[in-house]
N, C-alpha and C positions, 0 to 999 in steps of 0.2 A: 504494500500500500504506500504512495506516495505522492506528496501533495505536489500542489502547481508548481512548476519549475522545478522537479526534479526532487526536490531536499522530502524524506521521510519524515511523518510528523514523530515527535518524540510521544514515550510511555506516556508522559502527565496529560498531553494532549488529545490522547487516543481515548484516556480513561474519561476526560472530560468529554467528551464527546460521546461517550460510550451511555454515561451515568445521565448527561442531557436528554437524551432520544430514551432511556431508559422513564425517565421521568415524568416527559411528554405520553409519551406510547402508552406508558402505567396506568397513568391519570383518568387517560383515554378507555383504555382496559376496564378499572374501576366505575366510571362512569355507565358507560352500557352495561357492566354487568349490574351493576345499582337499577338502571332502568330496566334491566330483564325482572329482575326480581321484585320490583315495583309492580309490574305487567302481571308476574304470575300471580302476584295476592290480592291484585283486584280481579282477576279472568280466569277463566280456566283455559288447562294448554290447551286446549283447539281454536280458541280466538283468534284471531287476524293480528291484532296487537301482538300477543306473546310469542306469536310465529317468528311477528318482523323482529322482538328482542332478540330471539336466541339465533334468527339468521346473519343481525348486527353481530353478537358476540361471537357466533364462528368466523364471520369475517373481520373481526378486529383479533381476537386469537391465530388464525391466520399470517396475518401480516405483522402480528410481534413474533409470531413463530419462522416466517421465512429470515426474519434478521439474525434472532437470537435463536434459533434451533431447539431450545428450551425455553419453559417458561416456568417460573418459581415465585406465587405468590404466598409471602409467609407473615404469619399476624408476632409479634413481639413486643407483649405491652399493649398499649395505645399506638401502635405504628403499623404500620404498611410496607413490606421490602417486596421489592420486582427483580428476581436475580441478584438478591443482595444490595441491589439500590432501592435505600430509604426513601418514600413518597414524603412529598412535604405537603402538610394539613393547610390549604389555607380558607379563608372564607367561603370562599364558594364552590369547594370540593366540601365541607363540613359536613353534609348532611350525608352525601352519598358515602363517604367514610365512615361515618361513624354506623349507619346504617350496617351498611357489610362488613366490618369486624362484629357489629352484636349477631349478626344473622351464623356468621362462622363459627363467633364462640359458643354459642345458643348448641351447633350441631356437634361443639366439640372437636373444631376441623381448626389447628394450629398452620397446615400448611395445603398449598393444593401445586402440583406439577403439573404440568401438560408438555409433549413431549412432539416430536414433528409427527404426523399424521392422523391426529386427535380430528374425529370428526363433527359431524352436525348431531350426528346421534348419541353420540360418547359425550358430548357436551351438552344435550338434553336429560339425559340420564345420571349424571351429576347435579347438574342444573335443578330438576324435579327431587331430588335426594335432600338437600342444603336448602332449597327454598324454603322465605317464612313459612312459617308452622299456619296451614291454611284451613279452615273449614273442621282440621281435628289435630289434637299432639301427637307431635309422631315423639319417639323416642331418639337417641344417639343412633342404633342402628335398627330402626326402625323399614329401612330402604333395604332389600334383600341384596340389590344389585350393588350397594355402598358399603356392605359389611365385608371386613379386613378375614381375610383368613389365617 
């Protein structure tokens, strides 16, 4: 990799750059997946709405996944890490943030992977697992298809 006119950009550069788009991309990430799970707890999944959510959140997982070839979002604290870069809280990410660390901790889910070739489907079936607790409790592993072996 080498910038305009030849010269390599250096490590600090790359990380900056890296941690930037990580942060961007995250936010981004965060946000539709906040508005999928908005979508499922007023609708049920056959709606039109919660269709277009979880079609946005395969195509935003998608394209952090063609950059980063992985994807790691991990709750620590009151925080938000994407790959190990810290999301920063500001005002008007608040709500969708805080929303989806209570929806994660609620299901007991510290971290979530996605790996390249995670589909529409593998991300509906996660998606419907973790979602607010709708219409009845479900329990930690209440979701056949979410239970750890």
């Amino acid at each position: 990799m080498t910038a305009p006119g030849g010269k390599r950009p250096s490590m600090m550069e790359t990380v900056q750059t890296t941690d930037g788009f990580l942060r961007h991309a995250g936010r981004d990430f965060l946000i539709v997946l906040y508005t999928a799970f908005r979508s499922f707890k007023l609708y049920p999944i056959e709606n039109a709405q919660v269709q277009k959510g979880l079609d946005d959140l395969a195509a935003t997982t998608k394209q952090l996944l063609d950059v980063e070839k992985e994807l790691e979002i991990r709750l620590q604290g009151e925080f938000i890490f994407v790959n190990s870069t810290r999301l920063r809280l500001d005002l008007d990410n608040y709500a969708s943030f805080s929303h989806i660390l209570n929806v994660l901790q609620q299901c007991g889910i510290g971290a979530v992977r996605l790996d390249e070739g995670v589909d529409r489907r593998q991300l509906q079936v996660s998606y419907r697992c973790c979602c607010p607790l709708r219409r009845r409790k479900r329990t930690r592993t209440s979701c056949s298809s979410c239970r750890r072996s």
